[in-house]
DSSP file (Angstrom, degrees, kcal/mol; ACC not computed):
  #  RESIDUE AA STRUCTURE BP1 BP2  ACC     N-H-->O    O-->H-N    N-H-->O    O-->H-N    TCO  KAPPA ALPHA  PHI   PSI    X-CA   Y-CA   Z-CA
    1    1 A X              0   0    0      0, 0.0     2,-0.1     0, 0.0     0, 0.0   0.000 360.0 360.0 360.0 148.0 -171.0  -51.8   44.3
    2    2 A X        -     0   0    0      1,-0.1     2,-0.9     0, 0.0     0, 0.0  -0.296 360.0-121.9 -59.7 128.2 -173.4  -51.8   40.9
    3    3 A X        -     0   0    0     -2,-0.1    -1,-0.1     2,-0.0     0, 0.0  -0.633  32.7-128.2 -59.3  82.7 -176.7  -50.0   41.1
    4    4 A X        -     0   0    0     -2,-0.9    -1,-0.0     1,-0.1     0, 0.0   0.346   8.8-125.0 -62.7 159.0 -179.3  -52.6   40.3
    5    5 A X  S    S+     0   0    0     21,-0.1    23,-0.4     2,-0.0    22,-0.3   0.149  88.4  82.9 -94.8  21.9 -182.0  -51.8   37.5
    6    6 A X        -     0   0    0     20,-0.3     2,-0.3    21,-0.1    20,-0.1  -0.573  59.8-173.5-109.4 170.2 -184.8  -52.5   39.8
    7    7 A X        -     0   0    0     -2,-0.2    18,-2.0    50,-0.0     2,-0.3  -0.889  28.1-116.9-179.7 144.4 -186.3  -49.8   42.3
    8    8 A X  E     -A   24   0A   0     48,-0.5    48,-0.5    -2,-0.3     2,-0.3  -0.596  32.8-171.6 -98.0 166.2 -188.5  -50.3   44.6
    9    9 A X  E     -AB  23  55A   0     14,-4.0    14,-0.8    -2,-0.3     2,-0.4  -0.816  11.5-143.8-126.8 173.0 -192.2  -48.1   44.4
   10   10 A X  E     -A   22   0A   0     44,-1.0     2,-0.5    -2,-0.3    44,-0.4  -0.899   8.1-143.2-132.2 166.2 -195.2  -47.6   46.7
   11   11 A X  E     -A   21   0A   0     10,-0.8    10,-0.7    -2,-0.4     9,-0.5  -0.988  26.4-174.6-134.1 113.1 -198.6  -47.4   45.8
   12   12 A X  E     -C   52   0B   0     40,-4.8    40,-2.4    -2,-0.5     2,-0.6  -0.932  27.1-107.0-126.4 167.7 -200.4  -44.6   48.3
   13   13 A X  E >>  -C   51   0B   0      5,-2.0     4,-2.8    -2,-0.4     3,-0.8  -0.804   9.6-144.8 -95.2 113.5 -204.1  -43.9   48.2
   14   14 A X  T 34 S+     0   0    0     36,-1.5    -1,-0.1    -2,-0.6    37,-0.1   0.715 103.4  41.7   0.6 -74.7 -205.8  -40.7   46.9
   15   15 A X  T 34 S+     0   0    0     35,-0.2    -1,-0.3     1,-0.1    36,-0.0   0.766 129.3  18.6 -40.0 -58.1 -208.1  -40.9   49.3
   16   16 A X  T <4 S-     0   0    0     -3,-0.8    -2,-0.2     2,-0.2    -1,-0.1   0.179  76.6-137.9-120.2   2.3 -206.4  -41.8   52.4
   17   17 A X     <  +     0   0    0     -4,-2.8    -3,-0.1     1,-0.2    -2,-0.0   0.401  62.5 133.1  53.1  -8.0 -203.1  -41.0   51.6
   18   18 A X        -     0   0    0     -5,-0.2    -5,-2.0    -6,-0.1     2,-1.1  -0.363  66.9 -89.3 -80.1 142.0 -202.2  -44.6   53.5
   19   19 A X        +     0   0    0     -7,-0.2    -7,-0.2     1,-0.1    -1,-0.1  -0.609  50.3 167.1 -22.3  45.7 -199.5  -47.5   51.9
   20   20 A X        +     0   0    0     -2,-1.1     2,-0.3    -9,-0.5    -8,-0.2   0.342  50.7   5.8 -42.5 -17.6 -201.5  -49.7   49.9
   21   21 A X  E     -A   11   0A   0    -10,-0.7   -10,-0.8     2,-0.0     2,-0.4  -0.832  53.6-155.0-168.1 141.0 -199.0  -51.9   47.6
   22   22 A X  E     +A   10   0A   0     -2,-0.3     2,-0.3   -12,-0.2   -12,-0.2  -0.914  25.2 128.3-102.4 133.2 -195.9  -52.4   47.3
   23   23 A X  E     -A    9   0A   0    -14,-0.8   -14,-4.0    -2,-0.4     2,-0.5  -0.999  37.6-107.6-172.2 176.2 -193.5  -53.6   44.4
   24   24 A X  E     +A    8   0A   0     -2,-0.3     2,-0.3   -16,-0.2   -16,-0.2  -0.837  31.0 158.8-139.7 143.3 -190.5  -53.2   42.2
   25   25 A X        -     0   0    0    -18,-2.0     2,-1.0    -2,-0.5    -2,-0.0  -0.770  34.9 -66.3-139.4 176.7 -190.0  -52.3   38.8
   26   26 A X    >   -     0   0    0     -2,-0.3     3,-1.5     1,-0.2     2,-0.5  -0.403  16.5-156.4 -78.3 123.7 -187.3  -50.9   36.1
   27   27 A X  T 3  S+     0   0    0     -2,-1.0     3,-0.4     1,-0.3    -1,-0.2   0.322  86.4  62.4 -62.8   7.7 -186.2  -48.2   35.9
   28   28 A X  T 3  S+     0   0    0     -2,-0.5    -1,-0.3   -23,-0.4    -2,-0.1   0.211  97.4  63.0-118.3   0.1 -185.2  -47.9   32.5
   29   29 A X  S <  S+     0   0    0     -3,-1.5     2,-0.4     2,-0.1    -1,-0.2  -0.286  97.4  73.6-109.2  39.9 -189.0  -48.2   31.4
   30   30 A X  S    S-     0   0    0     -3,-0.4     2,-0.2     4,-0.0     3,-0.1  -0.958  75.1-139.7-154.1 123.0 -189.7  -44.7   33.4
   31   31 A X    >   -     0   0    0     -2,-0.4     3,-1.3     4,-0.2     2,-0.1  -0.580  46.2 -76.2 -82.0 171.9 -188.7  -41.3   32.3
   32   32 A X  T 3  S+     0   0    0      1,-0.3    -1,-0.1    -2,-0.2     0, 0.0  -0.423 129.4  13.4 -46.2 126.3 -187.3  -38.7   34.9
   33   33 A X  T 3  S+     0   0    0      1,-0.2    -1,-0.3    -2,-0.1    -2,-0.0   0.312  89.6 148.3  81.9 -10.2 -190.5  -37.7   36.5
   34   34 A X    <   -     0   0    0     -3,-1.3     2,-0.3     2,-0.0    -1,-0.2  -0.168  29.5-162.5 -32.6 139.1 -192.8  -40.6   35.0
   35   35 A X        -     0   0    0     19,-0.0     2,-0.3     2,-0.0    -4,-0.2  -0.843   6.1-146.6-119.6 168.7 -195.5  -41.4   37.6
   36   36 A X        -     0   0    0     -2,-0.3     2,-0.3    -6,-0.0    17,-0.1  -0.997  10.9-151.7-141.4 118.6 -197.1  -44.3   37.3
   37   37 A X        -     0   0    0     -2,-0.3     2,-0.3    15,-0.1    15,-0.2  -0.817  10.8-170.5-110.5 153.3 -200.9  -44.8   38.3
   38   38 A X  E     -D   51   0B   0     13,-1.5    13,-4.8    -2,-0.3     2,-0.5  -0.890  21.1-147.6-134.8 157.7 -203.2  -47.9   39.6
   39   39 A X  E     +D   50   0B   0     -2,-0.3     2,-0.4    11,-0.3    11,-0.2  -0.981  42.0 139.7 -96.2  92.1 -206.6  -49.1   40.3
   40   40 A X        -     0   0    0      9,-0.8     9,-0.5    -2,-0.5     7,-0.1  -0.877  53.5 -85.0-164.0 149.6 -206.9  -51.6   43.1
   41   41 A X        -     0   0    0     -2,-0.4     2,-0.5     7,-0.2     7,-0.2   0.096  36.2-156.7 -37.7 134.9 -208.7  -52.7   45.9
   42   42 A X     >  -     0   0    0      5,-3.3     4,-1.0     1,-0.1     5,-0.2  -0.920   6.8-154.1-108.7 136.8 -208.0  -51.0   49.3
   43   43 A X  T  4 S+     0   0    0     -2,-0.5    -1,-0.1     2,-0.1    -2,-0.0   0.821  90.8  57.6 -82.2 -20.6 -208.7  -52.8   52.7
   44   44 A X  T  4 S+     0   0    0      1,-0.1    -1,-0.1     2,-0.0    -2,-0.0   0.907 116.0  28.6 -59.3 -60.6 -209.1  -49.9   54.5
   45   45 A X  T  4 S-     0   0    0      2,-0.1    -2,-0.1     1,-0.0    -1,-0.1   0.678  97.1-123.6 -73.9 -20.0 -211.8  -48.3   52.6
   46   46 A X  S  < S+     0   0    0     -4,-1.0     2,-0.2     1,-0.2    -3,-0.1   0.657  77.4 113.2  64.5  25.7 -213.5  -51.5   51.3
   47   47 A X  S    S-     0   0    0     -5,-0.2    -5,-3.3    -7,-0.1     2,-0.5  -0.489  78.5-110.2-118.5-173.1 -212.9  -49.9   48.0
   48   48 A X        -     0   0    0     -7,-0.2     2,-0.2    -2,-0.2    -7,-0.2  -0.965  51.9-168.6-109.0 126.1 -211.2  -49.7   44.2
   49   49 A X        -     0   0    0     -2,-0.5    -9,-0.8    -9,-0.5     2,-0.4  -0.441  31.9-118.8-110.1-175.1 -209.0  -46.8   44.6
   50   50 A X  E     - D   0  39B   0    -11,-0.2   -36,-1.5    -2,-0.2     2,-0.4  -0.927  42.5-163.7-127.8 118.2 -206.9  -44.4   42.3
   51   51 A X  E     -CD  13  38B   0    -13,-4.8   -13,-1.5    -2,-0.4     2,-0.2  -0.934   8.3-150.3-121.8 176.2 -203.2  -45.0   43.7
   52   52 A X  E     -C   12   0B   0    -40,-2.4   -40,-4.8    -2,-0.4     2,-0.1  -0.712  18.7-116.0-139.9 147.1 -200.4  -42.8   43.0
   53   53 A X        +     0   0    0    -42,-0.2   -42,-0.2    -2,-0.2     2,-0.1  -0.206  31.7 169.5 -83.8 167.9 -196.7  -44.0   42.8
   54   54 A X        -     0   0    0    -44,-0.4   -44,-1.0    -2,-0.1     2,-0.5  -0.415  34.9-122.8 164.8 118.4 -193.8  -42.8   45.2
   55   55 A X  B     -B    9   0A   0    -46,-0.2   -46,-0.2    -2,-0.1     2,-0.1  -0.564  35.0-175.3 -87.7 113.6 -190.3  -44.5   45.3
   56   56 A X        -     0   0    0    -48,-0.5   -48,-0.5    -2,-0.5     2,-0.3  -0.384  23.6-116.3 -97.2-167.6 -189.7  -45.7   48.7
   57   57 A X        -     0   0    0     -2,-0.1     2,-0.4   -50,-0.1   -50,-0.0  -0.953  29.5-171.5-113.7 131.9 -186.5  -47.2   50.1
   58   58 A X              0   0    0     -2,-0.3   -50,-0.1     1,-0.2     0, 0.0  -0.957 360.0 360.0-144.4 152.8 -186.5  -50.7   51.2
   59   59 A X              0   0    0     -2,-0.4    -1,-0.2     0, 0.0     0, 0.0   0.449 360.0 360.0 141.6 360.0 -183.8  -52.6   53.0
């Protein structure tokens, strides 16, 4: 079976190191070792955080 050209990411928190968002994007717009960073509300903290990327596995 094909490898699809989607992958899934996680969004964890600076702060709290905890899961905050999930989604999936292509891989073919990421270099080897790209990270990808966000700004968004956390519920935990009641803040706008700094997240950091990390390719989970989903399924």
């Amino acid at each position: 079976m094909a490898k699809g050209k989607r992958t899934y990411v996680g969004f964890y928190s600076e702060e709290t190191g905890n899961l905050v968002h999930i989604t999936n994007i292509n891989k073919k717009n990421f270099g080897p070792g790209e990270k990808l960073t966000l700004r968004k509300y956390n519920k935990v903290t009641k803040k706008h955080e700094v997240l950091k990327m990390k390719e989970i596995k989903k399924g």
